[in-house]
Residue frames as qw, qx, qy, qz and C-alpha x, y, z in Angstrom:
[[0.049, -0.827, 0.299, -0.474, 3.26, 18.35, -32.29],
 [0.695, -0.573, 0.389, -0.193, 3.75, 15.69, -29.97],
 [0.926, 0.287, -0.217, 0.118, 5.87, 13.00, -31.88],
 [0.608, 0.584, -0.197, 0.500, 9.22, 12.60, -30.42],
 [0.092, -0.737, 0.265, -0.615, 8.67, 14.45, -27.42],
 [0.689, -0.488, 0.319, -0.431, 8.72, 11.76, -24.69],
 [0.119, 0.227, -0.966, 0.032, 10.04, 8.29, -23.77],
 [0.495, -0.139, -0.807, -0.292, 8.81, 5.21, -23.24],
 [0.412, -0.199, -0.821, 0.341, 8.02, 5.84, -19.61],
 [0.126, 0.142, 0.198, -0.962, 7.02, 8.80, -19.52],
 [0.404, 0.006, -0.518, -0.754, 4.17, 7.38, -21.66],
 [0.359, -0.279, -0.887, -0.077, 3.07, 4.76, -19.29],
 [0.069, -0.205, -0.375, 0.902, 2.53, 7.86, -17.25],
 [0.324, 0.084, -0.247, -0.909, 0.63, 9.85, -19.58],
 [0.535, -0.194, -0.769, -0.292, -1.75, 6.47, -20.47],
 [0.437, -0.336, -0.727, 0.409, -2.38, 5.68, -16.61],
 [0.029, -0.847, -0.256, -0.465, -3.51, 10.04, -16.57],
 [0.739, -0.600, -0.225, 0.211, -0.99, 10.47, -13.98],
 [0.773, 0.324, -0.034, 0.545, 1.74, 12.26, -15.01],
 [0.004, 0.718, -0.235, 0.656, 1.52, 15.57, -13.38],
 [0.738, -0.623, 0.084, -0.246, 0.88, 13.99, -9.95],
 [0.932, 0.094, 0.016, 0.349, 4.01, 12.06, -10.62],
 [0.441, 0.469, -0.193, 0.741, 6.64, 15.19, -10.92],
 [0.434, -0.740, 0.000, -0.514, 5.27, 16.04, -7.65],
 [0.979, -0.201, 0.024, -0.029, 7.04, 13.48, -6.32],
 [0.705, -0.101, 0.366, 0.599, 9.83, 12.20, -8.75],
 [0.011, 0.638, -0.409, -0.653, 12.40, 14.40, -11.06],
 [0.244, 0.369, -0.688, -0.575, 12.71, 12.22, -13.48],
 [0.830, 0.241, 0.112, -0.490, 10.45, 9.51, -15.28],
 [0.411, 0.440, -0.783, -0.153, 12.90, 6.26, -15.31],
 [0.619, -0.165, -0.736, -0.218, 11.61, 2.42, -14.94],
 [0.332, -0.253, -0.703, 0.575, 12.67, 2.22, -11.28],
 [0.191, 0.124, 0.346, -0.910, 10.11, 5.52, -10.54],
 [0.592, 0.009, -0.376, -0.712, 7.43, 4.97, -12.97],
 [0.518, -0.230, -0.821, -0.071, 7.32, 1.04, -11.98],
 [0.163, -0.253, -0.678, 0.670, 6.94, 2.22, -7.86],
 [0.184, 0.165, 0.123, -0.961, 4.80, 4.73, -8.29],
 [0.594, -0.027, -0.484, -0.642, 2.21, 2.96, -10.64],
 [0.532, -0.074, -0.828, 0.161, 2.73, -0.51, -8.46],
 [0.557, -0.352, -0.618, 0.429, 2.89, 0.31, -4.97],
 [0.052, 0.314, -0.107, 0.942, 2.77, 4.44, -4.54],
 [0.193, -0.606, -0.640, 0.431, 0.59, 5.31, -1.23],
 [0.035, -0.463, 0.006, 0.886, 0.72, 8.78, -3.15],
 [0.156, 0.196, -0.683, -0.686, -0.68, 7.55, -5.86],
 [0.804, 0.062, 0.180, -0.563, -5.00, 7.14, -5.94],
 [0.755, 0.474, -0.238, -0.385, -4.40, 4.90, -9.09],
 [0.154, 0.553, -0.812, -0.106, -1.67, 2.37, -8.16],
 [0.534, 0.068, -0.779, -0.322, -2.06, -0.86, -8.41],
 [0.347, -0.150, -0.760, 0.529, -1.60, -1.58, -4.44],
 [0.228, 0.084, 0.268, -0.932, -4.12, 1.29, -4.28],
 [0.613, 0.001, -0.392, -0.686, -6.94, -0.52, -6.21],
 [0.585, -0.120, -0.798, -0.084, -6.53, -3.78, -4.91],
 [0.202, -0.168, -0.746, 0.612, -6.80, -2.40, -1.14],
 [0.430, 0.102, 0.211, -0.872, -9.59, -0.15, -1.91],
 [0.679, -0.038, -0.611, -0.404, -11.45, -3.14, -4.29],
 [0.388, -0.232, -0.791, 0.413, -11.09, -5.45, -0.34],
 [0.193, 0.204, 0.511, -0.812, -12.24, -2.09, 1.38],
 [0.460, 0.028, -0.124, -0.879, -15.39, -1.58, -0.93],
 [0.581, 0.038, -0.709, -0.397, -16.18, -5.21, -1.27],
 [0.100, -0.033, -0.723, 0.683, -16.17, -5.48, 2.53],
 [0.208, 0.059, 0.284, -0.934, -18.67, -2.91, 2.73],
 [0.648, 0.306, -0.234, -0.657, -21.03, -4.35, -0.23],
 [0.127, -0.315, 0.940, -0.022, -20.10, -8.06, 0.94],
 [0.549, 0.164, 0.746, -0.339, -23.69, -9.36, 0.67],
 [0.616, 0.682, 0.072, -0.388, -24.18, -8.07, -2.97],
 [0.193, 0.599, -0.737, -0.245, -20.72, -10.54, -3.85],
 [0.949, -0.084, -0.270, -0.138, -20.73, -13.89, -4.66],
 [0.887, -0.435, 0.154, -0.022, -18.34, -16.01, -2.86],
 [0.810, 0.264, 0.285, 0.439, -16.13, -16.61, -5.55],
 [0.031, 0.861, 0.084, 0.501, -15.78, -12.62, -6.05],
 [0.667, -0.745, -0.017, -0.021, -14.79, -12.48, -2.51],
 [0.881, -0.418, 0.147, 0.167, -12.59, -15.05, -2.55],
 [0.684, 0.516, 0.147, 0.494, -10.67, -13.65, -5.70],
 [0.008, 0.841, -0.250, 0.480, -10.14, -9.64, -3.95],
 [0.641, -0.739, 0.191, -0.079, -9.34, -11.00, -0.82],
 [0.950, -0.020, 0.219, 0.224, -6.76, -13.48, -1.80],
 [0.616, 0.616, 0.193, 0.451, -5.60, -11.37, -4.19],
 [0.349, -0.894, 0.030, -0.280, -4.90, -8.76, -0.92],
 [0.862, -0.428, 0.180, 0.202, -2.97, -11.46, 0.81],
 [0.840, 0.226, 0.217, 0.443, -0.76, -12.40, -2.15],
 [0.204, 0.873, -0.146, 0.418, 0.01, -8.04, -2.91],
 [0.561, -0.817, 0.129, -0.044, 1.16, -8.02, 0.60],
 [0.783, -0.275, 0.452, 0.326, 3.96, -10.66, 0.07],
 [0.569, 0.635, 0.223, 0.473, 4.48, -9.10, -3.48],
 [0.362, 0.832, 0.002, 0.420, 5.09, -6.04, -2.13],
 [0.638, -0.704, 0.281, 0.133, 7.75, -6.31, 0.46],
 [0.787, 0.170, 0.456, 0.378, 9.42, -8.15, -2.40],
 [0.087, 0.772, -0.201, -0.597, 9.43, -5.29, -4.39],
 [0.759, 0.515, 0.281, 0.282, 10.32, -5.53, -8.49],
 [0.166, -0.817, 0.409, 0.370, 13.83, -4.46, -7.95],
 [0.257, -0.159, 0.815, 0.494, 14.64, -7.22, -11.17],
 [0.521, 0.208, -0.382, -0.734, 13.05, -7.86, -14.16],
 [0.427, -0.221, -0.867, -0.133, 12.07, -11.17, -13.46],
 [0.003, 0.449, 0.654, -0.609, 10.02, -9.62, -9.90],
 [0.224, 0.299, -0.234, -0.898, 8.55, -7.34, -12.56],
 [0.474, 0.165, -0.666, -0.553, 7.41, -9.58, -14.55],
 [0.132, -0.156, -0.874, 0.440, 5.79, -11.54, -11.28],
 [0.082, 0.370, 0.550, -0.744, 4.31, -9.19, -9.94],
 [0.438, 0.045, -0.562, -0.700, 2.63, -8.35, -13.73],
 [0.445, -0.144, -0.746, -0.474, 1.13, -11.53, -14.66],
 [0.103, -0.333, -0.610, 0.712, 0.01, -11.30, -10.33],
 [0.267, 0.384, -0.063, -0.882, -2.16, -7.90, -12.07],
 [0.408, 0.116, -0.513, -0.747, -3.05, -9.85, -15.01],
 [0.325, -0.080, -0.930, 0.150, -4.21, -13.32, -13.26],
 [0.082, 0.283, 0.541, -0.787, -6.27, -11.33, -10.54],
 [0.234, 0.384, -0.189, -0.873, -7.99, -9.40, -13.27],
 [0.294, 0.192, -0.892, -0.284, -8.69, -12.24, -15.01],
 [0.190, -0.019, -0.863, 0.467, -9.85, -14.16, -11.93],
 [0.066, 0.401, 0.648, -0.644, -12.25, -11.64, -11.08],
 [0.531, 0.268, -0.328, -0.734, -14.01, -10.89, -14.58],
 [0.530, 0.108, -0.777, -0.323, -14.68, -14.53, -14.93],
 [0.189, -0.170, -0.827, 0.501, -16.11, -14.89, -11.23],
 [0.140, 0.293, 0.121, -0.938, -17.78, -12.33, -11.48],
 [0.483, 0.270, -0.533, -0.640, -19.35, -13.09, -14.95],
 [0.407, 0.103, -0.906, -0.051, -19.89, -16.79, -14.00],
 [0.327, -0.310, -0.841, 0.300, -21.60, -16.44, -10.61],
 [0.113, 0.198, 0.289, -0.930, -23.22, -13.20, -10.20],
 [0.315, 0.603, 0.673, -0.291, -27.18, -13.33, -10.09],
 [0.306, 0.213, 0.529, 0.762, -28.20, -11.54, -13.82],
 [0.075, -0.848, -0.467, 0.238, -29.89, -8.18, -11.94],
 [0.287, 0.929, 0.109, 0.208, -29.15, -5.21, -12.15],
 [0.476, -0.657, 0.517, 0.274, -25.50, -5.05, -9.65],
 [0.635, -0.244, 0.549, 0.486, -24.29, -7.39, -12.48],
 [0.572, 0.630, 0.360, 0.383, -25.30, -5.37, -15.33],
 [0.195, -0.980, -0.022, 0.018, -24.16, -2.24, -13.62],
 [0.502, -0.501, 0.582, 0.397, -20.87, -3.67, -13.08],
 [0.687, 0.349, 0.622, 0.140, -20.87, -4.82, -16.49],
 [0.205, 0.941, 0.242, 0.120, -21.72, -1.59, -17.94],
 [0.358, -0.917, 0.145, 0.095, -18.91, 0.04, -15.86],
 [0.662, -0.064, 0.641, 0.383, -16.17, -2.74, -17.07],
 [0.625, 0.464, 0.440, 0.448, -16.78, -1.61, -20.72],
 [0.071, 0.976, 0.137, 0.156, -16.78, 2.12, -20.29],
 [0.534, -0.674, 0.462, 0.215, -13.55, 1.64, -17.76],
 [0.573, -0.324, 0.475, 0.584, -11.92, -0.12, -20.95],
 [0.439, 0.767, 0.292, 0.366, -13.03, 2.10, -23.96],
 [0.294, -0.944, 0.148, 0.003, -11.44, 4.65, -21.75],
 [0.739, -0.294, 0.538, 0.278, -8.06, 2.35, -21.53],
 [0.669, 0.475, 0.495, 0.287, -8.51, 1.80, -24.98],
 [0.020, -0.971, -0.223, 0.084, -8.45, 5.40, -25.61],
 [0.493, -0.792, 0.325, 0.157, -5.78, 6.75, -23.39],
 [0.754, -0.267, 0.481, 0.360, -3.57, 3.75, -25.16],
 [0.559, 0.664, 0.360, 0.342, -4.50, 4.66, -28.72],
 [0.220, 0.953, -0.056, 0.200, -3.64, 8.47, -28.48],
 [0.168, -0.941, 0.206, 0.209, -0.64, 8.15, -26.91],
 [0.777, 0.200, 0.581, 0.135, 0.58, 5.52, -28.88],
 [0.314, 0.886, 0.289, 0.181, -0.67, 7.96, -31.93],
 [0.198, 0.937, -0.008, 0.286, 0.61, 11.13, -30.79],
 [0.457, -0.844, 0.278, -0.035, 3.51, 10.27, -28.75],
 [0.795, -0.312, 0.452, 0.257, 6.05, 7.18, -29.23],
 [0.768, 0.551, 0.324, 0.048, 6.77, 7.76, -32.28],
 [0.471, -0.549, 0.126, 0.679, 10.31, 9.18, -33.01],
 [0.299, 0.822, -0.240, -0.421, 10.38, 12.63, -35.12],
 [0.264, 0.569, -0.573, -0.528, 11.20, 12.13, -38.32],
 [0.250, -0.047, 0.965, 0.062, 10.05, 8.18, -38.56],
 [0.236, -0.162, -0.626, -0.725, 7.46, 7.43, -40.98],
 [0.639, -0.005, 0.542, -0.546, 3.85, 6.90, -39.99],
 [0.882, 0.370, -0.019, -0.290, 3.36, 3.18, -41.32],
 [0.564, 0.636, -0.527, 0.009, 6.91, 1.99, -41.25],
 [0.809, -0.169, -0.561, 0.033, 8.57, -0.57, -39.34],
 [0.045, 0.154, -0.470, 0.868, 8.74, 1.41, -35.94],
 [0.392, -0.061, 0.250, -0.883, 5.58, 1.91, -36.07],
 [0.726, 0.139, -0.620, -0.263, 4.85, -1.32, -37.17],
 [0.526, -0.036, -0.756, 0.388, 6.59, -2.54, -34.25],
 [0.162, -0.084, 0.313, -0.932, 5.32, -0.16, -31.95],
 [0.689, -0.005, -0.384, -0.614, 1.76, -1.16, -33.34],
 [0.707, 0.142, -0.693, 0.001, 2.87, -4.69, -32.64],
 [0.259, 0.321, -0.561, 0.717, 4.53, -4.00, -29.09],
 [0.365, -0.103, 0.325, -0.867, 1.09, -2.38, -27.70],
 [0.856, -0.237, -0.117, -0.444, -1.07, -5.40, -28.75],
 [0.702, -0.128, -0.647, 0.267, 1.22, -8.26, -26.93],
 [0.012, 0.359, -0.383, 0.851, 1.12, -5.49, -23.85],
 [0.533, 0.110, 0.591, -0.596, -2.62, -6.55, -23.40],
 [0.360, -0.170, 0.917, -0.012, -2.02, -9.68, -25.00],
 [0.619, 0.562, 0.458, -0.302, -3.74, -9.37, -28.15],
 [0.255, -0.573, 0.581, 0.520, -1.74, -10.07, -30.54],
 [0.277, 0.041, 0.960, -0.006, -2.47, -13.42, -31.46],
 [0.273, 0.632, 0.692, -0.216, -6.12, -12.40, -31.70],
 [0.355, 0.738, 0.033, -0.573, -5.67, -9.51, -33.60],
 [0.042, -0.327, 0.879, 0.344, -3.25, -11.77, -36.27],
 [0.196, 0.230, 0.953, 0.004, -5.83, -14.20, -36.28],
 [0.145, 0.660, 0.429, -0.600, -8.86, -11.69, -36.82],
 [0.377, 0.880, -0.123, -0.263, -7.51, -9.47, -39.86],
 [0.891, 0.169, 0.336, 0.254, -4.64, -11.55, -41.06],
 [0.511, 0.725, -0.020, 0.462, -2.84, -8.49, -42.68],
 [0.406, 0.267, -0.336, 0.807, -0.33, -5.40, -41.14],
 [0.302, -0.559, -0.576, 0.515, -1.32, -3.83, -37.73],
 [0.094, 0.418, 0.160, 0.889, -3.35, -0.59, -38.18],
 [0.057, 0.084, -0.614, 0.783, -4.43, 1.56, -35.17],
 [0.532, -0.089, -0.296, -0.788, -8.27, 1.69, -36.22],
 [0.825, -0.029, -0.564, 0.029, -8.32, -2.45, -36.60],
 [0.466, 0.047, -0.693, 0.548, -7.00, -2.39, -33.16],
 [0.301, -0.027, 0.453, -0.839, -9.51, -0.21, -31.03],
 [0.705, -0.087, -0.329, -0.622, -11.90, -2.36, -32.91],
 [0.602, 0.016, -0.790, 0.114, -10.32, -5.33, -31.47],
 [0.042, -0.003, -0.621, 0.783, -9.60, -4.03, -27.89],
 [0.181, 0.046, 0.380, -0.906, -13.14, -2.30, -27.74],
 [0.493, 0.122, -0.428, -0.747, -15.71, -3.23, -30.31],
 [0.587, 0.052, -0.798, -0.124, -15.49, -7.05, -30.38],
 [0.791, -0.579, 0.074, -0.182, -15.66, -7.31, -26.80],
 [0.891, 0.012, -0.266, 0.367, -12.27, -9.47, -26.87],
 [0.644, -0.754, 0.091, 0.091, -11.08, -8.73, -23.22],
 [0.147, 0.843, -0.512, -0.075, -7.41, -7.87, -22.69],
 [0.374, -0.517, 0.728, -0.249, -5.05, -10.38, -22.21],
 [0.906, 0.091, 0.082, -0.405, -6.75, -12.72, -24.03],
 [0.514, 0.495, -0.697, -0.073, -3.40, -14.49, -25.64]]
């Protein structure tokens, strides 16, 4: 019932579980709203500029239970939004900045984290939280993926959805790895296994 019925942006909506808080806002769901609103919205719990300023406030608070390195990754990573967002990602190349900025951080601070945190309970907790936070992701991406992008009347299995298939693992950069893994055509199963099962972190390409 849902095939057909949305766009491509409206989906990054839906995935991100924001969409109704979003028409509160904006009329319509085109790149220039969706990108602000997900990036940089002060209306918006879930934006990016919202996580990274609450991840400084909480880590403030809980400063003795970080390592150094952990620190040095949110804070920095505070500074650098600041100058990102004044800039703004009025082009596709600032767009594509201010991304791999998101993906680099992210990065940055799973592998600091992982690398330097004492092996108690804070770093299994966090640990614990990380996988549940991306089966969720995982999730969210599959169904709408599934029950949305697809345009009425296009096979399921054909080379839309092929591409489509294709599209969503170079998004979080798992292409490569899933090519390399299963060696055959992209099916949506084989792909929550990748994302979730294996462990193999986004972004990995």
């Amino acid at each position: 019932a849902y095939i057909g019925k949305t766009n491509e942006w409206e989906s990054a909506l839906l995935t991100a579980g924001v969409s109704a808080s979003f028409y509160e806002t904006y009329e319509e769901a085109n790149e220039a709203n969706v990108v602000e609103f997900l990036s940089f919205s002060a209306v918006n719990p879930s934006s990016i500029k919202n996580c990274i300023e609450n991840a400084r406030l909480n880590s403030r608070s809980v400063r003795t239970a970080l390592t150094s390195e952990m620190w040095d990754t949110i804070n920095g990573a505070w500074i650098e939004l600041q100058e990102l967002w004044s800039k703004g990602t009025a082009s596709r190349e600032e767009l594509a900045k201010f991304l791999r900025f998101v993906q680099e951080t992210s990065l940055r601070f799973d592998g600091s984290a992982y690398r330097t945190m004492l092996r108690n309970d804070a770093f299994w907790f966090s640990r614990l939280g990380l996988h549940l936070e991306r089966a969720d992701n995982t999730a969210r991406i599959l169904d709408v993926k599934y029950h949305v992008l697809l345009p009425q009347g296009e096979q399921v299995g054909g080379l839309i959805d092929y591409y489509q298939w294709g599209a969503l693992l170079r998004s979080v950069g798992a292409f490569r790895a899933y090519r390399r893994v299963y060696h055959d055509t992209v099916y949506p199963w084989r792909i929550a296994e990748l994302l979730d099962t294996t462990g193999l972190a986004p972004f990995a390409d």
